[in-house]
N, C-alpha and C positions, 0 to 999 in steps of 0.2 A: 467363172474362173478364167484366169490367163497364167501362160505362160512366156509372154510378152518379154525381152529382154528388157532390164533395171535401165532407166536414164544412166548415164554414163555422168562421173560425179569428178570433181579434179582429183587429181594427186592421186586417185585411186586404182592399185593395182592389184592381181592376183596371180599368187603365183602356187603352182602346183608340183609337188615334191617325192620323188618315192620313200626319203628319209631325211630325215632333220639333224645340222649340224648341234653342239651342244648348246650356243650359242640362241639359235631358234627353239629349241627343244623348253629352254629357259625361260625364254620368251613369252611362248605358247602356254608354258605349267602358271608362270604371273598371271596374265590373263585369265586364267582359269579359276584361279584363288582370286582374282578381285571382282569374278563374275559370280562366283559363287560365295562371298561375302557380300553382297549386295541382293541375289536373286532367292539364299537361304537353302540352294540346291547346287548341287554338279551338274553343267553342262553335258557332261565328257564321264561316260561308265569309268568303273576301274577299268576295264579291260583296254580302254582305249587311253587310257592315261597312261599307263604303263608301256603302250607302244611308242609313245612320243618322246621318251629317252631308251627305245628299243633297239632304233639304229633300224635298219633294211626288213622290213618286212615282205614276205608276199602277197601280194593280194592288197597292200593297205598302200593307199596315197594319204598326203598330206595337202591342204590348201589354206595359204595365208596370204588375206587380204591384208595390204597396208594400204595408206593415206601421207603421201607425204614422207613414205619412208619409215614409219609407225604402222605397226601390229596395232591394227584395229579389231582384225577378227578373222577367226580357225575354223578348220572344218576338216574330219577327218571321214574317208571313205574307204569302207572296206571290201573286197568284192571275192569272196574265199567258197562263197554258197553254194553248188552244184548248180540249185533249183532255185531259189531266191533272185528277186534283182538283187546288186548291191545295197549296202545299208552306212547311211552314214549319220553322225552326229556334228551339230555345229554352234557356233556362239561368235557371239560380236560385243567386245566392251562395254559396258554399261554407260560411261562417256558417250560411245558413238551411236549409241540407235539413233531411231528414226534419220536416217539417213540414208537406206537403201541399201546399205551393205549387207542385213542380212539376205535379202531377196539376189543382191549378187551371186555371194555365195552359193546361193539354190541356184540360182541359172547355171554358175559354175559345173557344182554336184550334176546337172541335168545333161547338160553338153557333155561330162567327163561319160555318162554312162549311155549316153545315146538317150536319153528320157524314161532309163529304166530304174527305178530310184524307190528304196526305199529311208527315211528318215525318222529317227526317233527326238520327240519331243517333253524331254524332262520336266515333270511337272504338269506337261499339257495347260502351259498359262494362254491366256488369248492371246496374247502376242505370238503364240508359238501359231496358234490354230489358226491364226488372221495369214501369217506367211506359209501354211500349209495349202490355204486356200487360194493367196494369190500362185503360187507356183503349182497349183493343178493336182494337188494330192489329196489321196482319199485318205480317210479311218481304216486301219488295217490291225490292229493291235493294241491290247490295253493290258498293260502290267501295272500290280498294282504292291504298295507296299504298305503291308499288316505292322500293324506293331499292338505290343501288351505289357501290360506292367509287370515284372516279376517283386514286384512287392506288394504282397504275398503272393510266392511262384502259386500257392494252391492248384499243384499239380501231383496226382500219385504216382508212385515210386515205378519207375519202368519194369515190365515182365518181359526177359527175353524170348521169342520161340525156344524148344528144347534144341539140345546142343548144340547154341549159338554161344559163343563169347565176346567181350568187347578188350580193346585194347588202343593205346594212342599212337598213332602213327610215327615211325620213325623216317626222318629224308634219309635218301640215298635209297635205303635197304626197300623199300614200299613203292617208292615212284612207279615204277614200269607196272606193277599188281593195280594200284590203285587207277593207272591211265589206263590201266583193258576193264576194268571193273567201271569207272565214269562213260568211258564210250560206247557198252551193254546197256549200263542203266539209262544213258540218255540219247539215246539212238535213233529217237522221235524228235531231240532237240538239241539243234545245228550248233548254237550258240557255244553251251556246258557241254557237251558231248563231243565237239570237235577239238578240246584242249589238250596241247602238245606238251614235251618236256619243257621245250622254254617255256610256257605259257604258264606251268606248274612252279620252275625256275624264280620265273620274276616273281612269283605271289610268296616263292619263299625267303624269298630278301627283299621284301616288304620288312618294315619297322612290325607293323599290325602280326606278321606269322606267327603261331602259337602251338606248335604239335602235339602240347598239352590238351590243347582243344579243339582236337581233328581226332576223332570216333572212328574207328575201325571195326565192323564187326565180322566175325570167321565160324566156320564151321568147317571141320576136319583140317585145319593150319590155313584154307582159302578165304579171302577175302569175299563175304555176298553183300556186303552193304558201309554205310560211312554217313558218319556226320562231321561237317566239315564248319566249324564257328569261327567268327572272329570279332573282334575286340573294336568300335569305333570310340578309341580314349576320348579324343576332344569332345562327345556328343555324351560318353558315358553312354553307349548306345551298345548292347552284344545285338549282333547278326547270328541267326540260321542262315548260315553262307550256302551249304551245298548241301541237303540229306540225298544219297540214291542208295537203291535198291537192285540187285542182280533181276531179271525179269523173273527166272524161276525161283526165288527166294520170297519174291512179293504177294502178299494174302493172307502173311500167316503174324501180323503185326509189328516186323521188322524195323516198320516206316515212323512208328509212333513214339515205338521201344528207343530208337537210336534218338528221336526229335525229342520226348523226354530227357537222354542223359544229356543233351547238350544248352540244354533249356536250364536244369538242374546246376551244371555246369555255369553256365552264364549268372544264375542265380549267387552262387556260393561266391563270385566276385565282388557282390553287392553291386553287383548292375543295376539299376532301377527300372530298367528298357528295353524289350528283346523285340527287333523288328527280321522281316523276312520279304521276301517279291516272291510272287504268282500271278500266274496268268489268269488275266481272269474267267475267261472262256475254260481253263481247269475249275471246273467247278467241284467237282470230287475232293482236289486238294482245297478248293477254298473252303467247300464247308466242314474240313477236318479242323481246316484252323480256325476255325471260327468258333467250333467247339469247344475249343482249348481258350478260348478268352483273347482271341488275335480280333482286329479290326482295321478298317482299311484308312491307313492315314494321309497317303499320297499317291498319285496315276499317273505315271509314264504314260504318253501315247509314241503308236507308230504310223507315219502316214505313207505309202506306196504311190507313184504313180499308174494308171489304169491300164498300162500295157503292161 
C-alpha cells in the first residue's frame, strides 16, 4: 500500500469549500446523475446530497476537482463525530477516470484530515477497492442492502404490544417528540441518531416526503417507537427508511409490529420491491429480516485509515 502523493496531471485543480454557490451546487448534483446513470448506483448518500444545495454546514467541507476549468470530480467530507475520524464520500465522472483524479481526491481528503480518514464505498466495485488500497485504507465497515418482493407481501397481520397505538406523523406538531425519540433509539448510532431539525427539514421537502407513511407508535399520548418509509418512484422501489424503538419499549415485539405496518403499507401501493440497509456486523437485525423473506442485494463498504 502507498500513500504516495498522485503524479500531478495538467489543468488540474482542487479546490476546497465550506459551502457551495448554487451554481457549483448544480454542478456537483449533474455529476452525480450522470455518475449514477452509468454506475447503476449513487456515489453520494441522501444525506450528503441534500447538503450540497444546503448552503453552510458545520463540520462538512466540499471538494472539487476540475481539469481545465471542468468539474471533473466531488468529494464531500464530513467531520461532526466525537469519536470517529472524519468520513467522506467521493466520485470522479465517468468520462474522466483512470486518470488519477480519483486517488487526488483521496490525497486531498488525507491531507484535509491529517491522514485520519474514514471513506465510504458504494457498491464496494473494484475500482473502489483498488483506490482504497492505493491510499492506505483498511476494511472498516460493511452495510448491506436487503430487498424482497412484496408480491405476494405473504406477511401476517402485525400484533401490537398491549396499550400500544399507531398513528401517522403530523410536520410541525411531532418534530421535536420524534428528534428526542430517534436520538434514544439510536444513541449507539452517530449517523440516524445525530439528526437535527434541519436534517428532518430538508427530508421534508423532499419530493419522496410522505407522512402517510411515517408510523408513529404511542403509549399513554408518548411517542415509544416509528416507522419511517419512503417511496423511490423512479425504481418503483418502497424503503424501510428508519424503524426505532424507545430502548425501554424494546423486547416486547414493537420492532416487527411497526416493520409489518410499513411493509403492509409499501404493499397496498403495489410496490413490487421493498429494500432496506443493515449492518452487517448487526446480526440480530439481519437474521430478523431474513426471516421475513429480505436478502442481500448490494454492499456499501467503509474503509478508515489505520490511525
Amino acid at each position: 500500500m502507498t500513500t504516495d502523493a498522485p503524479l500531478p496531471a495538467p489543468g488540474r485543480e482542487i479546490q476546497a469549500l465550506d459551502a457551495l454557490d448554487p451554481a457549483q451546487a448544480e454542478a456537483v448534483l449533474a455529476l452525480l446523475a450522470e455518475a449514477a446513470a452509468s454506475d447503476g448506483r449513487q456515489a453520494v448518500s441522501e444525506q450528503g446530497r441534500l447538503r450540497i444545495r444546503g448552503g453552510h454546514r458545520d463540520g462538512v467541507r466540499h471538494f472539487l476537482l476540475t481539469v481545465d476549468g471542468t468539474l471533473a470530480g466531488y468529494a464531500q467530507l464530513e467531520d461532526t463525530d466525537p469519536v470517529e475520524a472524519p468520513a467522506a464520500e467521493l466520485v470522479v465522472h465517468p468520462d474522466r477516470r483512470g486518470n488519477g483524479h480519483g486517488r487526488a481526491l483521496g490525497a486531498a481528503l488525507l491531507a484535509a484530515t491529517g491522514k485520519r480518514l474514514r471513506v465510504w464505498a458504494h457498491g464496494g466495485t473494484s475500482a473502489a477497492r483498488h483506490l482504497a488500497q492505493v491510499l492506505g485504507l483498511s476494511l472498516f465497515r460493511e452495510l448491506r442492502q436487503l430487498r424482497r418482493s412484496l408480491i405476494p407481501l405473504d406477511l401476517a397481520e402485525p400484533v401490537l404490544p398491549e396499550g400500544v397505538t399507531v398513528r401517522t406523523f403530523e410536520p410541525g406538531r411531532d418534530d421535536a417528540a420524534w428528534l428526542a425519540v430517534n436520538r434514544a433509539a439510536f444513541a449507539h448510532h452517530p449517523e440516524q441518531g445525530a439528526l437535527t431539525q434541519q436534517d428532518l427539514d430538508d427530508r421534508k421537502a423532499e419530493p419522496w416526503f410522505d407522512p402517510k407513511g411515517f408510523f408513529l407508535a404511542e403509549r399513554d399520548g408518548e411517542i415509544v417507537g416509528f416507522h419511517w418509509t419512503k417511496v423511490h418512484a423512479e425504481e418503483q422501489v418502497g424503503e424501510v427508511y428508519v424503524v426505532g424503538v424507545l430502548p425501554e419499549a424494546q423486547g416486547g415485539g414493537l420492532g416487527k409490529a411497526l416493520t409489518s405496518i410499513g411493509l403492509h403499507h409499501l404493499a397496498a401501493q403495489a410496490l413490487p420491491t421493498a429494500m432496506l440497509y443493515v449492518d452487517a456486523d448487526n446480526t440480530a437485525a439481519v437474521t430478523v429480516y431474513e426471516r421475513i423473506g429480505f436478502t442481500t442485494h448490494e454492499v456499501d463498504l467503509m474503509y478508515r485509515t489505520e490511525s
